[in-house]
GUKOLGU-552613 format. One record per residue: residue number from 0; x, y negated, z of N, C-alpha, C, O in turn; residue in three letters. Coordinates in steps of 0.001 Angstrom, whole numbers, plus 500000, padded with zeros to 6 digits. Example, Ala and Ser with C-alpha at 12.3 -4.5 7.8 and 13.67 -1.06 7.14 Angstrom:
<rotors>
(0,(513190,505690,507800),(512300,504500,507800),(513200,503300,507800),(514236,503319,508465),ALA) (1,(512850,502250,507080),(513670,501060,507140),(512900,499970,507870),(513409,498862,508039),SER) 
</rotors>
This chain:
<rotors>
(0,(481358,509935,496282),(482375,510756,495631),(483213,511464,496687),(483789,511000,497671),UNK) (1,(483113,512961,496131),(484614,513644,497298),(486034,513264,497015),(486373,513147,495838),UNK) (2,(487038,513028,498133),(488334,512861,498118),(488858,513687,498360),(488149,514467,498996),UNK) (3,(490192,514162,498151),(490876,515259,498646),(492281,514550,499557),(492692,515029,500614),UNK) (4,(492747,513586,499018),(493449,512591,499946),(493405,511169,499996),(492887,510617,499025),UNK) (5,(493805,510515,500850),(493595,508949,500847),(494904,508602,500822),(495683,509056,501660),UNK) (6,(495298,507744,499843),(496340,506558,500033),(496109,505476,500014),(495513,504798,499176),UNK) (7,(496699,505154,501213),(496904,503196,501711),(497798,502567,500968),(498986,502715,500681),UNK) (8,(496575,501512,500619),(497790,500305,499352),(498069,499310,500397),(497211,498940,501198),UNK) (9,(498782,499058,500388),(499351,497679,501111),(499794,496949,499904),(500637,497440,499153),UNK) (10,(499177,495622,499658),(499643,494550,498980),(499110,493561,499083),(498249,493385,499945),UNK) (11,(499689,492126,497749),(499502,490465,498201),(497788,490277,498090),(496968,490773,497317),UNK) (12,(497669,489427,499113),(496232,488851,498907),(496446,487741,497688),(495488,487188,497148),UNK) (13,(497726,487509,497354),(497788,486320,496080),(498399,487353,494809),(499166,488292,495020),UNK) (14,(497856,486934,493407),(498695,487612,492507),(499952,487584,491754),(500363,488176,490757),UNK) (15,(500479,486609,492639),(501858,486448,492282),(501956,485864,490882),(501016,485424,490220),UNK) (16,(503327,485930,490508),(503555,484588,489374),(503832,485509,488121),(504450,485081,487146),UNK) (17,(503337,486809,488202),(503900,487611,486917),(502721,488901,486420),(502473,490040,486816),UNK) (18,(502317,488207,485595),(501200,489287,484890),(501354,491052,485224),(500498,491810,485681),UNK) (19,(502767,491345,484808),(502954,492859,485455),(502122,493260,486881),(501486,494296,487074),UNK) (20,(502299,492244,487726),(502279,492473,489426),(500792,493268,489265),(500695,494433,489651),UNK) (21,(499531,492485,488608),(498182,492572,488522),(498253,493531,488089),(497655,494420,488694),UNK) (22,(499008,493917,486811),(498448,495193,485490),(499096,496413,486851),(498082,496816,487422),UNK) (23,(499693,496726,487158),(500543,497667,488401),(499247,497808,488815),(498625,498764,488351),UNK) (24,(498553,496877,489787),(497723,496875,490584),(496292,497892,490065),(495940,499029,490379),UNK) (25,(495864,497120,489376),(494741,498129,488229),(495195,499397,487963),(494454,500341,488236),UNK) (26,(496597,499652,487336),(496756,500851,487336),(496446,502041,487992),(495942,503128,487706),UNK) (27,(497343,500960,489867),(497585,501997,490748),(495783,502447,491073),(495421,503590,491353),UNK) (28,(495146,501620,490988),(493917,501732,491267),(493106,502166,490750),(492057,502220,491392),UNK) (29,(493095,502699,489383),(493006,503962,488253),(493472,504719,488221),(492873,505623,487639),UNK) (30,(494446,504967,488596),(495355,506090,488981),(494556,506955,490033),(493835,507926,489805),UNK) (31,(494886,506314,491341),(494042,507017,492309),(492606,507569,491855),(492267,508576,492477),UNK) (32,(491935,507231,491147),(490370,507766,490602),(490785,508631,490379),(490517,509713,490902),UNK) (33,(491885,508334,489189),(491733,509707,488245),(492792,511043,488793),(493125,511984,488073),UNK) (34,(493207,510846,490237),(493712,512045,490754),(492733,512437,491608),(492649,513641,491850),UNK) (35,(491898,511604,492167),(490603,511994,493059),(491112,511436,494248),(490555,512199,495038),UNK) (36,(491620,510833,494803),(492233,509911,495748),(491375,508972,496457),(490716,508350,495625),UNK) (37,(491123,508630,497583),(490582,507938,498306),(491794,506679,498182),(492996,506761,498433),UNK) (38,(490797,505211,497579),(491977,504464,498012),(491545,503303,499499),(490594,502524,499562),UNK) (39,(492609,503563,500537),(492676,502267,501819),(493311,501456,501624),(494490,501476,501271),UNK) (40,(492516,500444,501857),(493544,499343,500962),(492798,498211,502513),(492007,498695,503321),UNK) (41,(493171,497103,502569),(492739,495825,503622),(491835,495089,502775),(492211,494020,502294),UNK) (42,(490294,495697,502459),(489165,494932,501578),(489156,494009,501511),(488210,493378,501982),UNK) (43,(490299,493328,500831),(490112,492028,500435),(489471,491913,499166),(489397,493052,498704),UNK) (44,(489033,491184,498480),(488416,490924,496995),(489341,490132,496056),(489115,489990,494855),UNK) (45,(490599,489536,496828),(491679,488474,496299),(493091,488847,495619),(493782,489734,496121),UNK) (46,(493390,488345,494788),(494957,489014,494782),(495180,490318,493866),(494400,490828,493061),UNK) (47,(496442,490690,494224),(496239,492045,494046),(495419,492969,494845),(495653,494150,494586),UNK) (48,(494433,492743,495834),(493956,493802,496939),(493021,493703,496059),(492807,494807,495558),UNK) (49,(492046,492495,495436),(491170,492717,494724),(491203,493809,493074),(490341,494550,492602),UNK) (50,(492255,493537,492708),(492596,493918,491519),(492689,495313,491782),(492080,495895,490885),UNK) (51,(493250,496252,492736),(493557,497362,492985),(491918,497930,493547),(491470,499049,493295),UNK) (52,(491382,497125,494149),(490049,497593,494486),(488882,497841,493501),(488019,498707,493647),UNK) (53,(488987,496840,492337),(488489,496869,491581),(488116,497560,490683),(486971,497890,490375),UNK) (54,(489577,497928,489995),(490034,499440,489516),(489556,500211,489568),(488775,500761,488791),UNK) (55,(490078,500545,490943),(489645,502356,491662),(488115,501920,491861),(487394,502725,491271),UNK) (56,(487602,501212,492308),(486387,501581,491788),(485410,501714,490619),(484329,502304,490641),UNK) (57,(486080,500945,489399),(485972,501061,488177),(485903,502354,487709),(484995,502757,486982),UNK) (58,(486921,503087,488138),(487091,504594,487479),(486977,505572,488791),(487644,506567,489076),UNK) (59,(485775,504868,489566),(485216,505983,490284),(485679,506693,491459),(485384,507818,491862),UNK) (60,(486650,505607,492041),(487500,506204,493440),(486795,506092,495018),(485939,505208,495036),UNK) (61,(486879,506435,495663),(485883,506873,496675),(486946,505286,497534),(488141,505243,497239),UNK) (62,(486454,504309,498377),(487036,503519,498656),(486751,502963,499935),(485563,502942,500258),UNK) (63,(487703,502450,500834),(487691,502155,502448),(488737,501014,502865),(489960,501135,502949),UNK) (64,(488210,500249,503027),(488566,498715,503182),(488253,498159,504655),(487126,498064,505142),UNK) (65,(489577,497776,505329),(489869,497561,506565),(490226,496128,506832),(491340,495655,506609),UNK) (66,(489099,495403,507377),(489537,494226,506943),(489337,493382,508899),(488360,493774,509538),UNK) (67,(490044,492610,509404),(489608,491879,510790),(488548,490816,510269),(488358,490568,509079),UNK) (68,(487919,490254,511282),(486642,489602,511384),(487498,488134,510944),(486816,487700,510015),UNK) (69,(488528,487273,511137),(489366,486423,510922),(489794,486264,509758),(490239,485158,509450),UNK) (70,(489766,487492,508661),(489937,487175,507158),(488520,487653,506196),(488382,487402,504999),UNK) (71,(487650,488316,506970),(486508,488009,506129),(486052,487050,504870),(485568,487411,503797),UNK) (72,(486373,485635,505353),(486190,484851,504189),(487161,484426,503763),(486904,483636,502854),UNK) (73,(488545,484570,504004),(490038,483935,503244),(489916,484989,502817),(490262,484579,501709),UNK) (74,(489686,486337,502589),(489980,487094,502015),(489176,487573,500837),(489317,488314,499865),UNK) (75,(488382,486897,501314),(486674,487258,500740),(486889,489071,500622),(487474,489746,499776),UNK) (76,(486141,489454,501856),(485969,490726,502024),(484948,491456,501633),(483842,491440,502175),UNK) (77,(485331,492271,500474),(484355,493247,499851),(483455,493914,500149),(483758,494893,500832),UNK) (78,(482404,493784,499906),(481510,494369,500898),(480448,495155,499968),(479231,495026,500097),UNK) (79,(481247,496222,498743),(480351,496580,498342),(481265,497954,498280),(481088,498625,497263),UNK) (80,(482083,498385,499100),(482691,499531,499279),(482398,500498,499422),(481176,500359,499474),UNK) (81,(482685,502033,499605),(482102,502771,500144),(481893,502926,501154),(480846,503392,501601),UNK) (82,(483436,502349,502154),(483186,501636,503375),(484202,500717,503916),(485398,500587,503658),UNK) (83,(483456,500148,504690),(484212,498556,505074),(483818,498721,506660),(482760,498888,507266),UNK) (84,(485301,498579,507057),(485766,499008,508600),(485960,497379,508932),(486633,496737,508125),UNK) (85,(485474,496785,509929),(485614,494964,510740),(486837,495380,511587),(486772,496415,512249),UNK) (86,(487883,494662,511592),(488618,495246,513274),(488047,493800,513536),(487290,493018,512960),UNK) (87,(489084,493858,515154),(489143,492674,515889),(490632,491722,515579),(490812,490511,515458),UNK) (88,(491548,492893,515521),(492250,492064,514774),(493492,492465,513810),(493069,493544,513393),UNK) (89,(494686,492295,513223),(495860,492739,512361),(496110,493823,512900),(495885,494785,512166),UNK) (90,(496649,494158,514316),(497324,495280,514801),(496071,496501,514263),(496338,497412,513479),UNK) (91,(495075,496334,514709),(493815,497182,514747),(493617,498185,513552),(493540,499401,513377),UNK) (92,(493552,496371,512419),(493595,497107,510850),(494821,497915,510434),(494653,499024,509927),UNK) (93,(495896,497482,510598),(496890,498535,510413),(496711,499925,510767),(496963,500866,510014),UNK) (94,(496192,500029,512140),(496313,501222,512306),(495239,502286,512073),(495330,503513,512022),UNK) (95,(493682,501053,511883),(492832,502360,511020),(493402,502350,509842),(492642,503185,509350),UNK) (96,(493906,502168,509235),(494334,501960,507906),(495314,502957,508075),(494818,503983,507610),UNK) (97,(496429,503190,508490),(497180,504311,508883),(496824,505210,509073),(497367,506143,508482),UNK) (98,(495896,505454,509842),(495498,506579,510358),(494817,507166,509693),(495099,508364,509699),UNK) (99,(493447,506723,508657),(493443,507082,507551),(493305,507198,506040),(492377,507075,505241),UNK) (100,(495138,507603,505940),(495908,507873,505236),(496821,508967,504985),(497657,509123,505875),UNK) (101,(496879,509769,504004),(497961,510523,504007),(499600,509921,503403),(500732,510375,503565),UNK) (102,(499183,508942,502804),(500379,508199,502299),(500392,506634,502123),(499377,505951,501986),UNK) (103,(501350,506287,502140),(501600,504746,502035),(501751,504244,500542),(502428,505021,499869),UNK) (104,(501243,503038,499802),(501970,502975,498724),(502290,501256,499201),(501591,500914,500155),UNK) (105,(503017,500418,498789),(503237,499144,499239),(503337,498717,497688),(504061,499435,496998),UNK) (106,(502938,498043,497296),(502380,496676,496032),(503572,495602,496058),(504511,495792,496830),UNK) (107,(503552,494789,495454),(504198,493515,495293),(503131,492301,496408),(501948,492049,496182),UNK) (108,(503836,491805,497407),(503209,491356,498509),(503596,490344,499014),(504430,489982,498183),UNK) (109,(503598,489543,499857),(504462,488395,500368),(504387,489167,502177),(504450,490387,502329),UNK) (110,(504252,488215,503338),(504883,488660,504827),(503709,489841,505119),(503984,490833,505794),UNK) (111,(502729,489681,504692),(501968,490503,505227),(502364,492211,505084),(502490,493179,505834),UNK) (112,(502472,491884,503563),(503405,493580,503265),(504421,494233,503638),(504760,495408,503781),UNK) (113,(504989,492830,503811),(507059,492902,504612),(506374,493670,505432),(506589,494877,505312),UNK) (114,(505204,493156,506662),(505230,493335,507709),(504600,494916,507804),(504948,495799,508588),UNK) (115,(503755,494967,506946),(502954,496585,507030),(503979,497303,506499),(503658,498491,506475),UNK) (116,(505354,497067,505947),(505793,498226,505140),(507062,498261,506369),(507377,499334,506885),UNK) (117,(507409,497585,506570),(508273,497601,507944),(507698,498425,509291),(508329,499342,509816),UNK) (118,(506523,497989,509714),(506069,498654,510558),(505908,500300,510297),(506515,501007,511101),UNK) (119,(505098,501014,509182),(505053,501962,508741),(506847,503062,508501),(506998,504262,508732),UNK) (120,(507869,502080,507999),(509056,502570,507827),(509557,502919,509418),(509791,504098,509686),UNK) (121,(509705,501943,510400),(509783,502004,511684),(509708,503237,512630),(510549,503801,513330),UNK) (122,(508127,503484,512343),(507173,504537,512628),(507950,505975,512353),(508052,506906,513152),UNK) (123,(508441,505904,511075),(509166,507072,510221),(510332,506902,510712),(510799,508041,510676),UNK) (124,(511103,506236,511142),(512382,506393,511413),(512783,506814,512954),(513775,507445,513318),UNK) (125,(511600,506219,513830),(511677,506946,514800),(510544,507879,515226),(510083,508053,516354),UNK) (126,(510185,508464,514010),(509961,510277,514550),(508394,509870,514552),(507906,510997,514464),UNK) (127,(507118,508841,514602),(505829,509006,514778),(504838,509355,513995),(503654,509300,514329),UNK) (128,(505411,509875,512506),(505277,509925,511339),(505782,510772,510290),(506970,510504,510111),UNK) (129,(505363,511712,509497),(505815,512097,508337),(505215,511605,507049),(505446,512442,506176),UNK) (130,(504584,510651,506613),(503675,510167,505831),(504961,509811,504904),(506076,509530,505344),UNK) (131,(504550,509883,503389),(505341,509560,502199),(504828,508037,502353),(503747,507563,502702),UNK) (132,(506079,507457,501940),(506007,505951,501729),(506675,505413,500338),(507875,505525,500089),UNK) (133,(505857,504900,499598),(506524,504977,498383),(506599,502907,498011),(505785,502089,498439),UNK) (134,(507811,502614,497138),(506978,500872,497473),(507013,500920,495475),(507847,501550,494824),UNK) (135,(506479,500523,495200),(506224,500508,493508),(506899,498911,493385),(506477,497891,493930),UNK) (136,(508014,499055,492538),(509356,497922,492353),(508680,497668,490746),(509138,498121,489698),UNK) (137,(507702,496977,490879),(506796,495980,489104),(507897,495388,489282),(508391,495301,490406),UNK) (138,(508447,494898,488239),(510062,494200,487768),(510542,493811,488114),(510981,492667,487998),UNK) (139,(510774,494961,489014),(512310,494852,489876),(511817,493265,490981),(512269,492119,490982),UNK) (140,(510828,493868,491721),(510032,492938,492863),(510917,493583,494245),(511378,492849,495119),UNK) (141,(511027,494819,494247),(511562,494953,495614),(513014,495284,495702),(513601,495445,496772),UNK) (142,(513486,495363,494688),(515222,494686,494626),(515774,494427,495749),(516351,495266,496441),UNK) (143,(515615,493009,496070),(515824,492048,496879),(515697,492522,498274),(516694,492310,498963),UNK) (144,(514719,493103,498841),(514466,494081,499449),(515286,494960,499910),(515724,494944,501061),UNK) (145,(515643,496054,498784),(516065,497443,499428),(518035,496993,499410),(518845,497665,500049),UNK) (146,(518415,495830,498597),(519489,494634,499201),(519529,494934,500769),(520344,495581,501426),UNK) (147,(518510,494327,501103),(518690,493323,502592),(518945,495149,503243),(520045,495580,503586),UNK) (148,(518207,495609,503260),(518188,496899,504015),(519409,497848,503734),(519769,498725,504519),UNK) (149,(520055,497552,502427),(521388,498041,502287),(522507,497470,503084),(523518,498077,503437),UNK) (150,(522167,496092,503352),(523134,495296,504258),(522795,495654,505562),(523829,495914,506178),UNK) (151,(521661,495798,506350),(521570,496356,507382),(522073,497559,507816),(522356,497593,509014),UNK) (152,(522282,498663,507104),(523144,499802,506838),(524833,499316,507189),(525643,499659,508050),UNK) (153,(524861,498508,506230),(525904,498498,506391),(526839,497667,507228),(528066,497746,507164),UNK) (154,(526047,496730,508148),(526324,496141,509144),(526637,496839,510186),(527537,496449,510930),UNK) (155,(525602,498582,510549),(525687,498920,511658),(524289,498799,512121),(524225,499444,513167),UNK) (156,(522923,498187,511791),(521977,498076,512430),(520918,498991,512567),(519999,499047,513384),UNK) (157,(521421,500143,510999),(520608,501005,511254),(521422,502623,510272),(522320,502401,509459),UNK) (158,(521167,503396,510407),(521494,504492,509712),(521530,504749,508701),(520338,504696,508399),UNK) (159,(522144,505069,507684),(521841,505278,506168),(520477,506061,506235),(519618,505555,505513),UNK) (160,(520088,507149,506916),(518778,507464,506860),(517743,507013,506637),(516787,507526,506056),UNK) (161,(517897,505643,507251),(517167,504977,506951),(516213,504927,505116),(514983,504919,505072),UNK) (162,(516712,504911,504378),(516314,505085,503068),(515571,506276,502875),(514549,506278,502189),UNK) (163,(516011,507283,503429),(515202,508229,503095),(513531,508247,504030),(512793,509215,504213),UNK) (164,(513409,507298,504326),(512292,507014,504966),(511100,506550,503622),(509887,506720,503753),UNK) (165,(511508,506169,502824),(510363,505473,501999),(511357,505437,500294),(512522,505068,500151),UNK) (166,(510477,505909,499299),(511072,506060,497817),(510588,505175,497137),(509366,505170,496985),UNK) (167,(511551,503978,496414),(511164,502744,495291),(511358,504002,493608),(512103,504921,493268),UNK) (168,(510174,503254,493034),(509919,504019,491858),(509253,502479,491042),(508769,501406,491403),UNK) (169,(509519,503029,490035),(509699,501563,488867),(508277,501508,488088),(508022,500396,487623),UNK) (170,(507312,502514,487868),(506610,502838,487484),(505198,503487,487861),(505251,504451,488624),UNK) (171,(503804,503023,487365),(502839,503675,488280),(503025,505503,487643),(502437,506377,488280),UNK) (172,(503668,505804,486690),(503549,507304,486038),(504435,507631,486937),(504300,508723,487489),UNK) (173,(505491,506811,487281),(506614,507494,488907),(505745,507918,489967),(505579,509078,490341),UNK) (174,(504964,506416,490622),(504339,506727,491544),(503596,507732,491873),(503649,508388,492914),UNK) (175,(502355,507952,490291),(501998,509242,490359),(502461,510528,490639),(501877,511377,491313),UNK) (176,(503597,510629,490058),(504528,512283,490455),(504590,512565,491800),(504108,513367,492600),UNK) (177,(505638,511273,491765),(505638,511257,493820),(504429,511477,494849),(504365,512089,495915),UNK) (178,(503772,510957,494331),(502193,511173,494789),(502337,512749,494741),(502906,513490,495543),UNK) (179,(501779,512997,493776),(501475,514245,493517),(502372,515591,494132),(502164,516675,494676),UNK) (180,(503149,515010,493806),(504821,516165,494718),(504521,516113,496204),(504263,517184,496753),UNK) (181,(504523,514602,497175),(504172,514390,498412),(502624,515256,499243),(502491,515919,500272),UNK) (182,(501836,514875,498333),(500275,515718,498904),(500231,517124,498190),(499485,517981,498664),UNK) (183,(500742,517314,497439),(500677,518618,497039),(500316,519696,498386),(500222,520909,498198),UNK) 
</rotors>
């Protein structure tokens, strides 16, 4: 299948404790088909990575799964993709995974996501990056979150700019717009 852009999902290899988290996941991963979207996601088969993979390939999304040789089998890595990239290790996958991408979307996740959606925000805040970063808040999951980063603001640790680095949207029909507005 042709793509016209790729977005990177970052999310949990576990599905968390709330039916929404999964249905999000499928969505986002139907979603992307049905805009013609390449989805990069870290080919896992577990979790929400599975659920989002599943999807988009369900309804026909062209798909690229970046997975290190170290989670192959905790992750149980998909291997019926369109393509499936081995790194050597986390840093590696991040950054084929970044690289290609035209946009970020971040899932409901535990450290691994903290850590990819932090790194990616980082990137944007000091200048290595213009990539839309969007984090999809399934009921009110990243709350807690854009909290802590309001307190960092307001401690002094970082700039109110900061926010404008990455947009929380409540909804995959949000996400879509934003999508759509961002790659336009």
């Amino acid at each position: 299948m042709t793509f016209s852009r790729s977005v990177c999902v970052f999310c949990g290899a576990r599905p968390g404790q709330r039916p929404a988290y999964a249905a999000a996941a499928r969505a986002t991963g139907a979603m992307l088909a049905e805009e013609g979207w390449r989805l990069v996601y870290g080919a896992g088969d577990i979790g929400l990575m599975g659920e989002v993979a599943r999807a988009a390939q369900a309804a026909g999304a062209a798909t690229m799964g970046v997975i290190p040789t170290h989670l192959m089998q905790r992750e149980v890595g998909k291997r019926d993709l369109g393509q499936l990239v081995i790194t050597e290790d986390m840093h590696e996958r991040k950054k084929v995974m970044f690289m290609n991408s035209d946009a970020i979307v971040v899932l409901p996740g535990g450290a691994g996501s903290l850590d990819e959606f932090f790194e990616v925000v980082t990137w944007a805040q000091i200048g290595l990056h213009r990539k839309p970063i969007f984090l999809l808040d399934t009921d009110g999951y990243w709350q807690t979150l854009m909290q802590l980063l309001n307190h960092v603001i307001a401690e002094g640790f970082a700039d109110a700019s900061l926010r404008d680095h990455f947009t929380a949207v409540a909804d995959v029909a949000a996400l879509r717009a934003g999508l759509r507005a961002a790659l336009s």
